[in-house]
C-alpha positions in Angstrom: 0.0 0.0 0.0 3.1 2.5 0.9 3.9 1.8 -3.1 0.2 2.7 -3.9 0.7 6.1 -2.0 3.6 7.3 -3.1 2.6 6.6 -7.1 -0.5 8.4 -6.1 0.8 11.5 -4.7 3.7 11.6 -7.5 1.0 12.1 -9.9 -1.1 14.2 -8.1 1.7 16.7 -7.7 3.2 16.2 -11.7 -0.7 16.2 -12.4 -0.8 20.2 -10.4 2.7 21.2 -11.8 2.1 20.3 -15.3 -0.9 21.8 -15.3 0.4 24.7 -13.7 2.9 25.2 -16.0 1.0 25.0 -19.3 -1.7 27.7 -17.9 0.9 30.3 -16.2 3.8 29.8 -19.0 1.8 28.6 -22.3 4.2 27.5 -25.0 1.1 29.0 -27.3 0.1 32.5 -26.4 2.5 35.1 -24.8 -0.7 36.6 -23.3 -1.8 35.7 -19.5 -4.4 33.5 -18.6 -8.1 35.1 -18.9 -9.7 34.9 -15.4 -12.4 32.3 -16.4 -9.8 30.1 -17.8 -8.3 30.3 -14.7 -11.3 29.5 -12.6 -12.7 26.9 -14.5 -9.2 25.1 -14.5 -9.2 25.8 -11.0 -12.5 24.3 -9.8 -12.6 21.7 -12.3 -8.9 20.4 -12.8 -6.7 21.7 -9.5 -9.0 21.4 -7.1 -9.9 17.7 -7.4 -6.2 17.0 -7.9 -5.1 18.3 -4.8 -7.9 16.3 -2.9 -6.8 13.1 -4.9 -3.4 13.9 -3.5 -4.6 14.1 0.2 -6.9 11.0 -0.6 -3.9 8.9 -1.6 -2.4 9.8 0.9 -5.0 8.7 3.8 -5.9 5.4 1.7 -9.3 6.6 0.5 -10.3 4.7 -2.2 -13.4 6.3 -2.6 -12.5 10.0 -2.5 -10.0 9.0 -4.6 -12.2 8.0 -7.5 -14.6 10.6 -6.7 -11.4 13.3 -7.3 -10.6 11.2 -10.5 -13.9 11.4 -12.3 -14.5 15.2 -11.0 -11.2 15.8 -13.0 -12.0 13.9 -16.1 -14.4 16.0 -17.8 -12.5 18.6 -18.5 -9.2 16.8 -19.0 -11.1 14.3 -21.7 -12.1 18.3 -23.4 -8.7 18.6 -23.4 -7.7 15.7 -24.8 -9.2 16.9 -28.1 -6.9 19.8 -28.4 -4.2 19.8 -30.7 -1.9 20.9 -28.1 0.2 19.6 -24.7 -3.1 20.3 -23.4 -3.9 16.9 -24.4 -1.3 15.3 -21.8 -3.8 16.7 -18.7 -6.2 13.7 -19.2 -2.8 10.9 -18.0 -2.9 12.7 -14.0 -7.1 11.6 -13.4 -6.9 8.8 -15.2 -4.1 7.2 -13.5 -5.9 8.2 -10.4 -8.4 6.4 -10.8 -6.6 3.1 -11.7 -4.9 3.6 -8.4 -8.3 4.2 -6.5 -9.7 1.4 -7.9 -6.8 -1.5 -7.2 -6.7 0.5 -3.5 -10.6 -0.1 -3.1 -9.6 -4.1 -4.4 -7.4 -4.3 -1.7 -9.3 -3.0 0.9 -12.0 -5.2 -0.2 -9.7 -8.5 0.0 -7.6 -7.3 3.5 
């Protein structure tokens, strides 16, 4: 389980740094980030992320997989962009793998 935790909070955090990264220092505009960009990423992308992170970190399966789908709308949306936007949807979706072998071994302990 300690080998669970620690791939969960490794993508958590390179989930929240990547993104991070691609919305304050965009390879594709030299402009900053509108304010609803910036929200919606927030509530929708970072938010859950950071919870994941805390969740692997605890062993909840459950919130885990909550944080995971709460993240993957937007990241599948970004998955259809032509850009390294489409490297966002890896962080939730490997999350939720992890939540759901963590919930199988809960179930079977």
């Amino acid at each position: 389980m300690k080998f669970l935790r620690l791939i969960g909070a490794f993508c958590g955090i390179g989930s929240l740094l990547f993104c991070g990264f691609m919305l304050l220092y965009n390879p594709y505009t030299h402009s900053s980030v509108e304010p609803d960009v910036l929200t919606s990423f927030t509530v929708m992308y970072l938010v859950p992320v950071t919870l994941a992170i805390f969740a692997s970190l605890s062993l909840n399966p459950k919130l885990l997989i909550i944080c995971s789908i709460w993240a993957l709308p937007l990241s599948l949306y970004c998955l259809a962009t032509p850009s390294l936007f489409k490297f966002l949807v890896i962080g939730p979706i490997l999350l939720l793998i992890l939540g759901i072998i963590m919930l199988k071994n809960k179930r079977t302990n």
